[in-house]
N, CA, C and O of each residue as an XYZ file, in Angstrom:
700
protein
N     -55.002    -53.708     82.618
C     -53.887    -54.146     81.788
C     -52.963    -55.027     82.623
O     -52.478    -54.745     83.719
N     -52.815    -56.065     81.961
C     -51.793    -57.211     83.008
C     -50.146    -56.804     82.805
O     -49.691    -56.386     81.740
N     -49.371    -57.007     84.013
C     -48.110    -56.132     83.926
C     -47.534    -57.822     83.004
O     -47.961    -58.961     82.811
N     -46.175    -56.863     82.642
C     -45.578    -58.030     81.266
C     -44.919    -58.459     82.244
O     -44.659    -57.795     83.247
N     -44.530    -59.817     82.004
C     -43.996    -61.106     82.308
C     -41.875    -60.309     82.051
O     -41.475    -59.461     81.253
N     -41.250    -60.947     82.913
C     -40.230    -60.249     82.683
C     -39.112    -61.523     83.367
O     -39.273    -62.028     84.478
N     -37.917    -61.889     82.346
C     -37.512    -62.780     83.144
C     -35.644    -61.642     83.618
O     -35.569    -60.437     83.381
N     -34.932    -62.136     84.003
C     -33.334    -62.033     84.120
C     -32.536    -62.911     83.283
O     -33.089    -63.969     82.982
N     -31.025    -62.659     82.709
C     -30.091    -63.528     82.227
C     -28.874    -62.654     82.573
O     -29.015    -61.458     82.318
N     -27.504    -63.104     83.200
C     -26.488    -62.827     82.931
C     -26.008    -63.441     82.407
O     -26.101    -64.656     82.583
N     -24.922    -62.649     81.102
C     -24.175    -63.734     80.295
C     -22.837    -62.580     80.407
O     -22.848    -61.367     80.614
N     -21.761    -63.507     80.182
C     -20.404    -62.554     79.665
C     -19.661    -63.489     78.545
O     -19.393    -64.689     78.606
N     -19.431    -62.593     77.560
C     -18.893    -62.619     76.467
C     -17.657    -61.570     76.181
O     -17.741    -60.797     75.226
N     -16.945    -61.572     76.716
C     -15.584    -60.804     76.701
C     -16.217    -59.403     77.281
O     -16.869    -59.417     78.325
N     -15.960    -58.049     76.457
C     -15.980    -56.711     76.887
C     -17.747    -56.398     77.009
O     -18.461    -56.615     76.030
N     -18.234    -55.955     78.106
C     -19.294    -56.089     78.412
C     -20.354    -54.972     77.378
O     -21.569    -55.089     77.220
N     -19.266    -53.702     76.662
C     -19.688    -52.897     75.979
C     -20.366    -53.566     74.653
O     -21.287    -53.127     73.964
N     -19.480    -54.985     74.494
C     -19.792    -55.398     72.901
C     -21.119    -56.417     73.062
O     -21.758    -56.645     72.035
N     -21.505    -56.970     74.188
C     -22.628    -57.603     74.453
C     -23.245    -56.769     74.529
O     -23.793    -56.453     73.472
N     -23.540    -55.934     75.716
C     -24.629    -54.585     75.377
C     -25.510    -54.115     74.168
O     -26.707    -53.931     73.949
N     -24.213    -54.004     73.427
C     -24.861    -52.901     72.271
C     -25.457    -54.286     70.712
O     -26.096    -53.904     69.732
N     -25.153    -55.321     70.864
C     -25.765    -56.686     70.206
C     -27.055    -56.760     71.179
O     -27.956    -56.092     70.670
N     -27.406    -57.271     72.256
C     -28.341    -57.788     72.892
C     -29.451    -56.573     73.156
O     -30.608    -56.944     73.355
N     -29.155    -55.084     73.168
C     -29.948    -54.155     73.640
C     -31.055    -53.493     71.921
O     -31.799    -52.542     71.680
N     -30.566    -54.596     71.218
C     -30.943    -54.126     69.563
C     -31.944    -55.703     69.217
O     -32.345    -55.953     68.080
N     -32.149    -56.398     70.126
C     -32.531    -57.949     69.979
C     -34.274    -57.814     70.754
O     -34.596    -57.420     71.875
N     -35.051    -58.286     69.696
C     -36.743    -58.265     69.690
C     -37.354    -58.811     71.341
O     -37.723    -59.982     71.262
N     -37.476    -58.401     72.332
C     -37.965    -59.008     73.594
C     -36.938    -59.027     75.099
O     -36.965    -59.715     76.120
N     -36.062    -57.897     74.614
C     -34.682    -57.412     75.601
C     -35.478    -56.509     75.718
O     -36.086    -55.974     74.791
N     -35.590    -56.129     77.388
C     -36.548    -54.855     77.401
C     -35.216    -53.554     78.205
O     -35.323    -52.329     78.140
N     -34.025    -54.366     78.924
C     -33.069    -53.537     79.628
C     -31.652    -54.564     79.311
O     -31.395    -55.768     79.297
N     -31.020    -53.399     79.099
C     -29.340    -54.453     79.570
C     -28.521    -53.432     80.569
O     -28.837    -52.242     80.540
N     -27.483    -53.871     81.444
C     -27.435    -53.434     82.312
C     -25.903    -54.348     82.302
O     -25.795    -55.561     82.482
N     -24.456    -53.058     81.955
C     -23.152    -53.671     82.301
C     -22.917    -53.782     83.753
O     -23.277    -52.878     84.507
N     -22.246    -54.997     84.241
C     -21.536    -54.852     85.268
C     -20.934    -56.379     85.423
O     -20.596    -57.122     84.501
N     -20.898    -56.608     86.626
C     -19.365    -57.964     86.725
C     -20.253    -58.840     88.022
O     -21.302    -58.494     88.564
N     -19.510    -59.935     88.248
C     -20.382    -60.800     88.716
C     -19.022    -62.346     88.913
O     -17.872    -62.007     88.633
N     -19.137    -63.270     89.183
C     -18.632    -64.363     89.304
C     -17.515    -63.924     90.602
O     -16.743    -64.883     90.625
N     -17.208    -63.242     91.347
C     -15.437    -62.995     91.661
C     -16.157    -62.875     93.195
O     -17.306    -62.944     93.631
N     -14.415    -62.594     93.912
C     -14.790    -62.630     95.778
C     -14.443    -61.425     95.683
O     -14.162    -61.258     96.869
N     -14.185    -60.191     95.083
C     -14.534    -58.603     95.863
C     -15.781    -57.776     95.975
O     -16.288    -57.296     94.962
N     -16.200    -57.626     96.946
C     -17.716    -56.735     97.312
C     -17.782    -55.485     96.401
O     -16.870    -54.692     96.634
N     -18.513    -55.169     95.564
C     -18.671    -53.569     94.948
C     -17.297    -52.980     94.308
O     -16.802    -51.905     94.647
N     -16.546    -54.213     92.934
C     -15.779    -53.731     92.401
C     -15.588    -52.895     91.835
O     -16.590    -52.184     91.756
N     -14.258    -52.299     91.018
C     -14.528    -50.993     90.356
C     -14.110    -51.835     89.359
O     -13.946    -53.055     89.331
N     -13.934    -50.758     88.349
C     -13.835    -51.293     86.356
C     -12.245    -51.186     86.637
O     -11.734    -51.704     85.644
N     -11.201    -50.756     87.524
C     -10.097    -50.639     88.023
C      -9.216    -51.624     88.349
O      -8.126    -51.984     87.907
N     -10.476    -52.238     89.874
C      -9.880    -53.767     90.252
C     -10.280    -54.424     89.319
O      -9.327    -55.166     89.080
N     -11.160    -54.681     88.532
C     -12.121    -55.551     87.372
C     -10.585    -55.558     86.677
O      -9.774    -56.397     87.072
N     -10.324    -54.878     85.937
C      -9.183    -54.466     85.104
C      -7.835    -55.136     85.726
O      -7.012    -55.498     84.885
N      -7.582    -55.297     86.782
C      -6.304    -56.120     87.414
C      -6.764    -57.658     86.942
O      -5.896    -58.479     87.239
N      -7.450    -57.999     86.550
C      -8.133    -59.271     86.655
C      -7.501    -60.306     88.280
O      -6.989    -61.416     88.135
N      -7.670    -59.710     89.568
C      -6.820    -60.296     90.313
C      -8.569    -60.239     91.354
O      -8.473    -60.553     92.541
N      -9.826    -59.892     90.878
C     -11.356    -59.915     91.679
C     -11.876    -60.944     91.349
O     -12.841    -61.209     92.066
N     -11.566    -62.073     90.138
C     -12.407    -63.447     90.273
C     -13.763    -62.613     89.266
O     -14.257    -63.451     88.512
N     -14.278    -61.528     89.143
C     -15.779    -61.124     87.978
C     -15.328    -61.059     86.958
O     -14.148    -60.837     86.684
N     -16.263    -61.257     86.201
C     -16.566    -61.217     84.768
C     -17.208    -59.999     84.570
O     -18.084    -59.569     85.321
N     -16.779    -59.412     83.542
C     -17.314    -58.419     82.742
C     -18.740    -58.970     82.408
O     -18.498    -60.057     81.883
N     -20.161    -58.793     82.433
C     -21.457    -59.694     82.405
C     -22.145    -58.213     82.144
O     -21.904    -57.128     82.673
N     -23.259    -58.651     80.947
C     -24.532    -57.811     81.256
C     -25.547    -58.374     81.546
O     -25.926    -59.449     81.080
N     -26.090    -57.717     82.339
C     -27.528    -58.589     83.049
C     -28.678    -58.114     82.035
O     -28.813    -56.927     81.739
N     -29.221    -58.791     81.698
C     -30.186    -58.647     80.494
C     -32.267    -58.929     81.291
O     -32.610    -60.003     81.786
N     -32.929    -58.079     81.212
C     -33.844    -58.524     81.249
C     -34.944    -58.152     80.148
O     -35.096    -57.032     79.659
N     -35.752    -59.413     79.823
C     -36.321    -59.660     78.721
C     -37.554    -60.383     78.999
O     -37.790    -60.992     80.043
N     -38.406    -60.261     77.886
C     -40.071    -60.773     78.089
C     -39.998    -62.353     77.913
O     -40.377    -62.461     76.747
N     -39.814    -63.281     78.236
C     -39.755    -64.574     77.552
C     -40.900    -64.446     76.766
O     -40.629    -64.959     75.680
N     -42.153    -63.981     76.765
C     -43.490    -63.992     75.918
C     -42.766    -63.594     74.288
O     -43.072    -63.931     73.144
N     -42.069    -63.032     74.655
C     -41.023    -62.802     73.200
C     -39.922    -63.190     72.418
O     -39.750    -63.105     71.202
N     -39.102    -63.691     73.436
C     -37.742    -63.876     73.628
C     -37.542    -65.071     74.443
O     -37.153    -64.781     75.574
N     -37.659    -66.101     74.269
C     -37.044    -67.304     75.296
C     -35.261    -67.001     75.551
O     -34.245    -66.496     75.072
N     -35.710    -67.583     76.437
C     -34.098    -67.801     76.935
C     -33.320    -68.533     76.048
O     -32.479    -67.944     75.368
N     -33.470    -69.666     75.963
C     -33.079    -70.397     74.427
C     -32.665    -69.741     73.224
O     -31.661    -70.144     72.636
N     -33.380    -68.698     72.764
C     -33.108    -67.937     72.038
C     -32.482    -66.527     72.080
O     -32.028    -65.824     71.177
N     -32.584    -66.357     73.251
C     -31.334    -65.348     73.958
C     -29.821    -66.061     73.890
O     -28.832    -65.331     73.958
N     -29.680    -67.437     73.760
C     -28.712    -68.148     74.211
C     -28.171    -68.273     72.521
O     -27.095    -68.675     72.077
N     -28.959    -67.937     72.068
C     -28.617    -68.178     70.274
C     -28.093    -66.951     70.117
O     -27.068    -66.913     69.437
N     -28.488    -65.964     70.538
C     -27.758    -64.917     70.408
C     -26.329    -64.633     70.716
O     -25.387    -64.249     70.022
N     -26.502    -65.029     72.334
C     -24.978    -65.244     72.909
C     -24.016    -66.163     71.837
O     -22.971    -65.640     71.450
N     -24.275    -67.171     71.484
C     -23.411    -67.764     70.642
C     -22.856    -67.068     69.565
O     -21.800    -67.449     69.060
N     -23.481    -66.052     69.148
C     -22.889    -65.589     67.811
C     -22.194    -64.189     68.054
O     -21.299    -63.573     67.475
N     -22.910    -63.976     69.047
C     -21.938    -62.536     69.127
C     -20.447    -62.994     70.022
O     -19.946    -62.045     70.626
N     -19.913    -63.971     70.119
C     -18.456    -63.719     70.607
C     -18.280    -65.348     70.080
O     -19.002    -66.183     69.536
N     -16.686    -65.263     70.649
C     -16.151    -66.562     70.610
C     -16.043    -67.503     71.057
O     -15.023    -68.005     70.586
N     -16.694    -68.436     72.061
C     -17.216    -68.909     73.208
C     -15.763    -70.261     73.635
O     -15.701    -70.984     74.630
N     -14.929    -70.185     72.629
C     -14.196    -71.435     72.367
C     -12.559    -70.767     72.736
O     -11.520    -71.428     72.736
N     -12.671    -69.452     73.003
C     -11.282    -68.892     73.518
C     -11.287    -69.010     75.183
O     -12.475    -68.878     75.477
N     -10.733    -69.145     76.074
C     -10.353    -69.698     77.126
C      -9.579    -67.799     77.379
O      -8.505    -67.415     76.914
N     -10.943    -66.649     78.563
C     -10.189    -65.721     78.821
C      -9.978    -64.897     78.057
O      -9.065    -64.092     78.236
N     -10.823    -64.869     76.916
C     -10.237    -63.277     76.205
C     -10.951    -63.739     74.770
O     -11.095    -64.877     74.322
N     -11.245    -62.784     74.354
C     -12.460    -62.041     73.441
C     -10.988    -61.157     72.511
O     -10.319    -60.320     73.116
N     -10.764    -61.426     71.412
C      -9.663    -60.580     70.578
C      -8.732    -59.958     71.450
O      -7.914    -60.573     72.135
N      -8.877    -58.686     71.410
C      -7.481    -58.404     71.989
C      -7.670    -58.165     73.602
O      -6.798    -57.581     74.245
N      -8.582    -58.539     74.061
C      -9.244    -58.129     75.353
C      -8.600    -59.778     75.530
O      -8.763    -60.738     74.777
N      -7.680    -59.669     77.052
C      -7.574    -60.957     77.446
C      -7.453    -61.039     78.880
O      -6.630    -60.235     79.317
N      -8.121    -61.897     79.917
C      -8.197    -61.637     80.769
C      -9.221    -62.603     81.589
O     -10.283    -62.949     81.072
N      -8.836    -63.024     82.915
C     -10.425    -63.755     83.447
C     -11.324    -63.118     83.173
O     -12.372    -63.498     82.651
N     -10.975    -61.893     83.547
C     -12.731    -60.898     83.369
C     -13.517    -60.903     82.255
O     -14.712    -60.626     82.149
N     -12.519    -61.334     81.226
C     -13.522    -61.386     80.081
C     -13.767    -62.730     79.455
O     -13.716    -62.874     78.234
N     -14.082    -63.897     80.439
C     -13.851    -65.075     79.903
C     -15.681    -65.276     79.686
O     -16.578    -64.637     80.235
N     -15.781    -66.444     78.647
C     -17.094    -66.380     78.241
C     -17.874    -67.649     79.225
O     -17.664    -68.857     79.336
N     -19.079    -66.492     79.989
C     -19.861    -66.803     81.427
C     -20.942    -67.188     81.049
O     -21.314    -66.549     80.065
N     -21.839    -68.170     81.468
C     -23.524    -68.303     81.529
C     -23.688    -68.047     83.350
O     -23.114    -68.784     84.152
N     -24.415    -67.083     83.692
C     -24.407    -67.038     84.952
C     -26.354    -67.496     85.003
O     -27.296    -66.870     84.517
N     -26.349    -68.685     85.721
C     -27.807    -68.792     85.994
C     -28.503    -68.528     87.201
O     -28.027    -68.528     88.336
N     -30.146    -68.213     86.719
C     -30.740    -67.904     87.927
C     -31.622    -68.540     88.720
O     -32.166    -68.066     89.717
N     -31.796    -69.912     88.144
C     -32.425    -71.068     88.004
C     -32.471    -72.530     88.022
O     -32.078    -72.791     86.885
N     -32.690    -73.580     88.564
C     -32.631    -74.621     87.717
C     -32.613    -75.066     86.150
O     -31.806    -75.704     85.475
N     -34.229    -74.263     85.792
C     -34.244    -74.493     84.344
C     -33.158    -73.893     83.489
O     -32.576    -74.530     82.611
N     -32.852    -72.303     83.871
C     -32.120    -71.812     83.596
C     -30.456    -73.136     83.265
O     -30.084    -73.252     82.098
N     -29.918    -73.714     84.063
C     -29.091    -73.836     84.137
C     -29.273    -74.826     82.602
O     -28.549    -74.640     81.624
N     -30.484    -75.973     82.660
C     -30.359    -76.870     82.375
C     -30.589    -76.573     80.489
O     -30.301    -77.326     79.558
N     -31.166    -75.284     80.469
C     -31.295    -74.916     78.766
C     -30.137    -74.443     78.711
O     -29.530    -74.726     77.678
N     -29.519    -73.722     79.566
C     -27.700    -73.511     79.311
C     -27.092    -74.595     79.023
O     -26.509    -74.290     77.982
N     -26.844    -75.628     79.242
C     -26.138    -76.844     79.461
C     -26.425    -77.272     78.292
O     -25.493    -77.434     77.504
N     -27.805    -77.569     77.872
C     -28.551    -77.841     76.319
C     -28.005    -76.840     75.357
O     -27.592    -77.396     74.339
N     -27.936    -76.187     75.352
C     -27.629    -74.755     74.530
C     -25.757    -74.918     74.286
O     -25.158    -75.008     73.215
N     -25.326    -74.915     75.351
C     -23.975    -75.532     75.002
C     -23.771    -76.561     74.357
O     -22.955    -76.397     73.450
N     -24.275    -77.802     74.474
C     -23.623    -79.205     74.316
C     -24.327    -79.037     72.823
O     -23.971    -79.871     71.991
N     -25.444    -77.879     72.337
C     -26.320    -78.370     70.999
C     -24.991    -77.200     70.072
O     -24.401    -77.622     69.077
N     -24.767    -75.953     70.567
C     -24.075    -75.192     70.014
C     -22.283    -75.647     69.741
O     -21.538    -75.194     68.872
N     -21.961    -76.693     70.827
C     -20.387    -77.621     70.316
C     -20.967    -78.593     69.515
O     -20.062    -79.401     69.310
N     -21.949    -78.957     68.959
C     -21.982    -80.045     68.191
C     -22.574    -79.414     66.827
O     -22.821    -80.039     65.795
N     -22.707    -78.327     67.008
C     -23.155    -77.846     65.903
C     -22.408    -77.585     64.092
O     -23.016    -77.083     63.147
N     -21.008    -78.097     64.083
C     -20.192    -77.183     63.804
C     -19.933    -76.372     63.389
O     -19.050    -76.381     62.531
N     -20.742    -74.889     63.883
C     -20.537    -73.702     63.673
C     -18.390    -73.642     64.007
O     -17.516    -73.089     63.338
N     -18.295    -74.440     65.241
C     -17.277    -73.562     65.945
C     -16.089    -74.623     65.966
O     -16.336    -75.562     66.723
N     -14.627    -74.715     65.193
C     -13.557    -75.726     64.913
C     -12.980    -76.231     66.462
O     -12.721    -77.376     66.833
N     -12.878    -74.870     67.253
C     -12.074    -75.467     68.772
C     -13.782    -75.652     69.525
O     -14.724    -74.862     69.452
N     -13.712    -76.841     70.150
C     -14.439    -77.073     71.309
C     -15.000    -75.464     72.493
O     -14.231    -74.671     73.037
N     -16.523    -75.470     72.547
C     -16.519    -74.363     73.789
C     -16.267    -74.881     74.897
O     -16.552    -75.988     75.354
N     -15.458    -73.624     75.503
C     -15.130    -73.541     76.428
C     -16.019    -72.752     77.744
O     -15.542    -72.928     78.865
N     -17.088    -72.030     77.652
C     -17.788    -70.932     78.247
C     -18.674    -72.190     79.448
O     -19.334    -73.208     79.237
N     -18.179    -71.331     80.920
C     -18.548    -71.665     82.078
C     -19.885    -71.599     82.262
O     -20.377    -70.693     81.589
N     -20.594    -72.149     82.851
C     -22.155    -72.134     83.198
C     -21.828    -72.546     84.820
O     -21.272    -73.570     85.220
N     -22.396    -71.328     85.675
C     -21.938    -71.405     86.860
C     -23.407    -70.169     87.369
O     -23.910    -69.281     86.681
N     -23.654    -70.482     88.422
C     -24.965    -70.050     89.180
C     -24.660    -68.713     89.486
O     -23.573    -68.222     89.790
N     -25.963    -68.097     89.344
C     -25.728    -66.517     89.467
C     -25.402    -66.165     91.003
O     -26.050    -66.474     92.002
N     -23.701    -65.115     90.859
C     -23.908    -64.395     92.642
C     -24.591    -62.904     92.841
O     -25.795    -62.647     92.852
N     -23.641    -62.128     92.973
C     -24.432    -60.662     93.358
C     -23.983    -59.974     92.139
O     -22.828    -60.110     91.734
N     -24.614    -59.440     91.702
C     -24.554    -58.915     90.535
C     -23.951    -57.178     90.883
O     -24.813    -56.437     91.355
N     -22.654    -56.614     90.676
C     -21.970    -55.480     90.692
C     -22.456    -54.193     89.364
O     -21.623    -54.305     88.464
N     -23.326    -53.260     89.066
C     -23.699    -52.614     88.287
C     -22.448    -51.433     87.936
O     -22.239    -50.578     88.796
N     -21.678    -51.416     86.728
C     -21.155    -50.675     86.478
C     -21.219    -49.055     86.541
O     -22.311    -48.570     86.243
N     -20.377    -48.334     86.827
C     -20.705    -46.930     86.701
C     -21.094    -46.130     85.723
O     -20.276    -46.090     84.804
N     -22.166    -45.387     85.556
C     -22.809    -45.027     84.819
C     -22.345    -44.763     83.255
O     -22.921    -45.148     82.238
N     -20.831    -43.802     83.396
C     -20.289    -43.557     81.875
C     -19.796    -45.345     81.860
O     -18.571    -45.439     81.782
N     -20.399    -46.488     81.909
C     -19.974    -47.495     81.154
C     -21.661    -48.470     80.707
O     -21.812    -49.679     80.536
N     -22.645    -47.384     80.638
C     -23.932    -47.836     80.619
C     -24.006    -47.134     79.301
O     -23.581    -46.003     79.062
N     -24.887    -48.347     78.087
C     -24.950    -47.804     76.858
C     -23.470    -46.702     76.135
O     -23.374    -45.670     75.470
N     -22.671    -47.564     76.682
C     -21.379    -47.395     76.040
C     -20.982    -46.900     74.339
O     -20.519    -45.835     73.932
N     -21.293    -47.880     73.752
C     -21.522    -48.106     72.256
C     -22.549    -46.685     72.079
O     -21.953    -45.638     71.823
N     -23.998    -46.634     72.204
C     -24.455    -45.207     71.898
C     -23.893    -44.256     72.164
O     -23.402    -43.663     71.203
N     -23.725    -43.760     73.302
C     -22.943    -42.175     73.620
C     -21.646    -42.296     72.780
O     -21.280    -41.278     72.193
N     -20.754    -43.667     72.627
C     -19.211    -43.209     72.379
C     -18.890    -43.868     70.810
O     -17.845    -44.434     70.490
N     -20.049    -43.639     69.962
C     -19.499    -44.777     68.616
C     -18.182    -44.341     67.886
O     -17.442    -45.120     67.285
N     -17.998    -43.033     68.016
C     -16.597    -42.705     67.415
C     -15.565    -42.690     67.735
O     -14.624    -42.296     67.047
N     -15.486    -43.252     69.205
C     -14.754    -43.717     69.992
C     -13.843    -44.714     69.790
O     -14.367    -45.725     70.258
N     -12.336    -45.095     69.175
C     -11.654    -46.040     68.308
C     -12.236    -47.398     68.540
O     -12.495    -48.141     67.593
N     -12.451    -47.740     69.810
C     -12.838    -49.233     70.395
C     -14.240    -49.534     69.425
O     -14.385    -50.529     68.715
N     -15.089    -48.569     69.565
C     -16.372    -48.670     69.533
C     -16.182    -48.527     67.918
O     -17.242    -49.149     67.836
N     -15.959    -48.378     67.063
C     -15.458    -47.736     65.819
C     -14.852    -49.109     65.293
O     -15.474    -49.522     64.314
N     -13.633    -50.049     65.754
C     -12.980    -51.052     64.797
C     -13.319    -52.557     65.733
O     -13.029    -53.677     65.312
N     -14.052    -52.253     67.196
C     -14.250    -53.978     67.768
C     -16.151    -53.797     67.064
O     -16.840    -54.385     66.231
N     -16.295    -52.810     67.871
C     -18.175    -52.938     68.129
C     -19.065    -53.191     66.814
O     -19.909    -54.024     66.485
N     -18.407    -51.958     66.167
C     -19.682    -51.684     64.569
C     -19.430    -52.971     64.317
O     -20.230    -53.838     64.668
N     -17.834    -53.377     63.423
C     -17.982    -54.793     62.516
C     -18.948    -55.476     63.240
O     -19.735    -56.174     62.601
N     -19.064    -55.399     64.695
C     -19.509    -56.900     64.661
C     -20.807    -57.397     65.036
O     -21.156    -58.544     65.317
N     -21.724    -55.880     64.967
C     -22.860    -55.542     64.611
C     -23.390    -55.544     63.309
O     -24.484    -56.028     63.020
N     -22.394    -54.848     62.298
C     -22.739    -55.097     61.003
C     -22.618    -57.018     60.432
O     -23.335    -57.524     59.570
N     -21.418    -57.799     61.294
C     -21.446    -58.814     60.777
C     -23.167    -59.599     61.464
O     -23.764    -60.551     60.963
N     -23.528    -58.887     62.562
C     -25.104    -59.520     62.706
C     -26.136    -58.928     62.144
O     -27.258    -59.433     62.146
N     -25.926    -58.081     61.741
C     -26.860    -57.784     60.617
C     -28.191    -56.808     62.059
O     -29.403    -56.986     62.176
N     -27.354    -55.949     62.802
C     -27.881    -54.644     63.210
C     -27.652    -53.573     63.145
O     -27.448    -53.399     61.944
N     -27.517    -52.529     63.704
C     -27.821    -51.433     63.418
C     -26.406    -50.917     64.137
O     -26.270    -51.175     65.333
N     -25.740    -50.462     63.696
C     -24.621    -49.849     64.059
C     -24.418    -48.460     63.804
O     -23.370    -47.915     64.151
């Protein structure tokens, strides 16, 4: 049996809980995995993350089959689950940390990001211009465990309850 083909993506889209629980419900995502990424502190906590004064992004690192799932079409995803055109903050979440990231791992990578942007601002899905950074992947910081599959363990949880469901139900998954 030949082992499956498996690529990487970090993306951040504001609160890393609300990407998670969209992308971990999506046909050819085989893991998602919260944690932070872009900033100059070594092995942040969700603490310093939270000062927004570490330079990371709230990011889930996503790995997925491209045999299933192109990146391209991972990138279609990203577009719809947040607001890509707010500058720092995702609703009431505001903050560098939650500003909307393409972190690449690649050349190609970069260059279907770049495509994926310039096709998704011309699209007019979206009235303000995007704003979301495409900037090369650094070390990737893995969140602490109670912030892994967030959305499952905590749905009755107020956050998870009036940000997460709607906006699962507005994609038409499983909440």
């Amino acid at each position: 049996m030949s082992e499956r083909k498996t690529e990487i993506a970090t993306l951040g889209g504001g609160c890393y809980w609300c990407v998670e629980a969209v992308l971990e419900q999506v046909d050819g995502v085989l893991d998602v995995t919260s944690g932070f990424m872009g900033g100059e502190v070594e092995d942040p906590t969700y603490e310093q993350i939270c000062s927004g004064t570490t330079g990371h992004a709230e990011v889930a690192r996503i790995t997925f089959d491209p045999d299933v799932l192109s990146y391209e079409e991972l990138l279609r995803w990203f577009w719809k689950l947040h607001d890509p055109t707010t500058l720092n903050r995702q609703g009431n979440d505001v903050g560098t940390q939650y500003r909307s990231v393409i972190f690449t791992h690649s050349p190609e990578q970069r260059a279907t990001a770049e495509a994926s942007r310039k096709a998704a601002d011309a699209s007019g899905v979206f009235t303000d211009p995007i704003v979301t950074e495409i900037a090369d992947a650094t070390t990737f910081y893995e969140a602490k465990g109670s912030h892994q599959d967030y959305y499952r363990q905590n749905k009755e949880q107020p956050y998870c309850r009036f940000v997460i469901a709607p906006k699962l139900d507005k994609l038409g998954l499983d909440s």
